[in-house]
C-alpha positions as CSV (number, residue, x, y, z in Angstrom):
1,X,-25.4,25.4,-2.7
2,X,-25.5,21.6,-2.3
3,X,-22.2,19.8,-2.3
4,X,-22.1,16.6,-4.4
5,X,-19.9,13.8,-4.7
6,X,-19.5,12.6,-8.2
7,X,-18.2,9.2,-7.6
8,X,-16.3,7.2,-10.7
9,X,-17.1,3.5,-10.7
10,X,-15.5,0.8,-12.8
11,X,-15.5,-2.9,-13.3
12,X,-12.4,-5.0,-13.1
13,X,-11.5,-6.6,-16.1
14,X,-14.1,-4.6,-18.3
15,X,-12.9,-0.8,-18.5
16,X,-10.2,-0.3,-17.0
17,X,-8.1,2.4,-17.8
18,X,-6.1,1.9,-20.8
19,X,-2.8,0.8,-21.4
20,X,-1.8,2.3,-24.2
21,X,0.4,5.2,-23.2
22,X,-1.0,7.7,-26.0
23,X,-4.7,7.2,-24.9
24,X,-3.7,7.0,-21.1
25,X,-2.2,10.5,-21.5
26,X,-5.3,11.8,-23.8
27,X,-7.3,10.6,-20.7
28,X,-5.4,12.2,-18.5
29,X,-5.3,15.6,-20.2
30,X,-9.1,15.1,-20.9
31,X,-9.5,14.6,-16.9
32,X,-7.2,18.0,-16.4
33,X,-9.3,20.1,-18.5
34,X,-12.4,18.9,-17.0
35,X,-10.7,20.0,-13.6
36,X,-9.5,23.4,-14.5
37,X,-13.2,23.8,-16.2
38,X,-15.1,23.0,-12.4
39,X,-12.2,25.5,-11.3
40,X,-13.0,27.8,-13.7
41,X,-17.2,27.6,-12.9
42,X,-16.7,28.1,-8.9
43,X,-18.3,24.1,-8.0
44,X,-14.7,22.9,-7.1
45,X,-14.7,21.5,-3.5
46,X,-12.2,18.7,-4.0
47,X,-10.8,15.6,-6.4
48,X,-8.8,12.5,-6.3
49,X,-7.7,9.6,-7.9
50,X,-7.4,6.3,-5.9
51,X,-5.3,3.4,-6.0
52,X,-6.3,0.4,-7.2
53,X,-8.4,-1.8,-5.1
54,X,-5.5,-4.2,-4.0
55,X,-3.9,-1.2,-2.0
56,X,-7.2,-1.1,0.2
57,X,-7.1,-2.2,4.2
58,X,-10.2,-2.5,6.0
59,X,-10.3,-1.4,9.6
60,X,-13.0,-2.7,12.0
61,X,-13.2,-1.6,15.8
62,X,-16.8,-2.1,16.3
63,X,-16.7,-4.4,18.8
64,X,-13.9,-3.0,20.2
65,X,-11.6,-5.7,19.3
66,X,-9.6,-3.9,16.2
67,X,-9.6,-5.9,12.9
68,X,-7.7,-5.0,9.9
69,X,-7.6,-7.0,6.8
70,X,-6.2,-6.3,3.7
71,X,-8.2,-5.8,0.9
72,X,-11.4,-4.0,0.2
73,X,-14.4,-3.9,2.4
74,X,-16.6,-5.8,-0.2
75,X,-15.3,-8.5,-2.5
76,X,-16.7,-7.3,-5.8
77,X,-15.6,-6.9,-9.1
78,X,-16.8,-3.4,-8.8
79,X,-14.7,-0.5,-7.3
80,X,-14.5,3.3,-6.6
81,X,-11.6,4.7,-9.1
82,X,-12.0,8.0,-7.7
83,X,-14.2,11.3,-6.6
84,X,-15.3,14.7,-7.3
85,X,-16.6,16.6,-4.4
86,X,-18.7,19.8,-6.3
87,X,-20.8,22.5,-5.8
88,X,-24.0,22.9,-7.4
89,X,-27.1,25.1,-7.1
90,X,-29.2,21.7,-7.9
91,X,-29.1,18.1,-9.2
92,X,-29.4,19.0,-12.7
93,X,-26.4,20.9,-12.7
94,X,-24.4,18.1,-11.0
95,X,-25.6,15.6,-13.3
96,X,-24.4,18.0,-16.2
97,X,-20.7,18.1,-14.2
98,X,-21.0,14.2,-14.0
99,X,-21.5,13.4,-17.8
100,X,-18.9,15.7,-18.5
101,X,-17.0,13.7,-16.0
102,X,-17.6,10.8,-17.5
103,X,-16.4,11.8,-21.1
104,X,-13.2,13.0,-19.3
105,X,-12.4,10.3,-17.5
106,X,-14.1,7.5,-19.6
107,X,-16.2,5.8,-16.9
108,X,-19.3,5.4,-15.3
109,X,-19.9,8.6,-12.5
110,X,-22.6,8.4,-10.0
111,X,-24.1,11.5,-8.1
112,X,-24.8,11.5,-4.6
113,X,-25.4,15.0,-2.7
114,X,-24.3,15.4,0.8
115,X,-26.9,15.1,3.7
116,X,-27.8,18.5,5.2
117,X,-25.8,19.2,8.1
């Protein structure tokens, strides 16, 4: 089995999550059945939901000389809302996990599986 990250993307200002309480919880119900369901099917590695993108500090010790900034690493009106780290027999069946995903948490979900160790 191939681990896969299913990674959920979003644009500031254009979907973010909603601010209605009713349809905020309905999200978050959608998301928790979606979780229990990976459960359920055996693909379940890990989840989690981040902060917004202000909470994000950047560390850099490449040069040796250690740098932290506040903020994200790339100024962009795109960010990382969060990750599902699954396993799947093949891509088809993580791109399956990641519309379902999508539906549940009403974003955009990109697949990426993990480089061979």
């Amino acid at each position: 089995m191939t681990q896969y990250m299913l990674s959920v993307h979003g644009v500031v200002g254009e979907d973010d999550a909603p601010t209605d309480p009713a349809e905020l919880q309905k999200m978050y119900d959608d998301v928790g059945a979606f979780n229990t369901k990976v459960k359920d099917a055996g693909a379940w590695v890990f989840a989690g939901g981040l902060l917004p993108i202000t909470s994000a500090t950047c560390v850099d010790n490449t040069s040796g000389q250690n740098l932290v900034t506040d903020g994200p690493f790339a100024e962009s009106k795109e960010y990382l809302g969060g990750f599902w780290i699954i396993e799947a027999p093949d891509l088809d069946v993580a791109l399956k996990w990641a519309a379902e995903g999508s539906t549940a948490c009403a974003a955009k979900v990109e697949v990426r599986p993990f480089a061979a160790e």
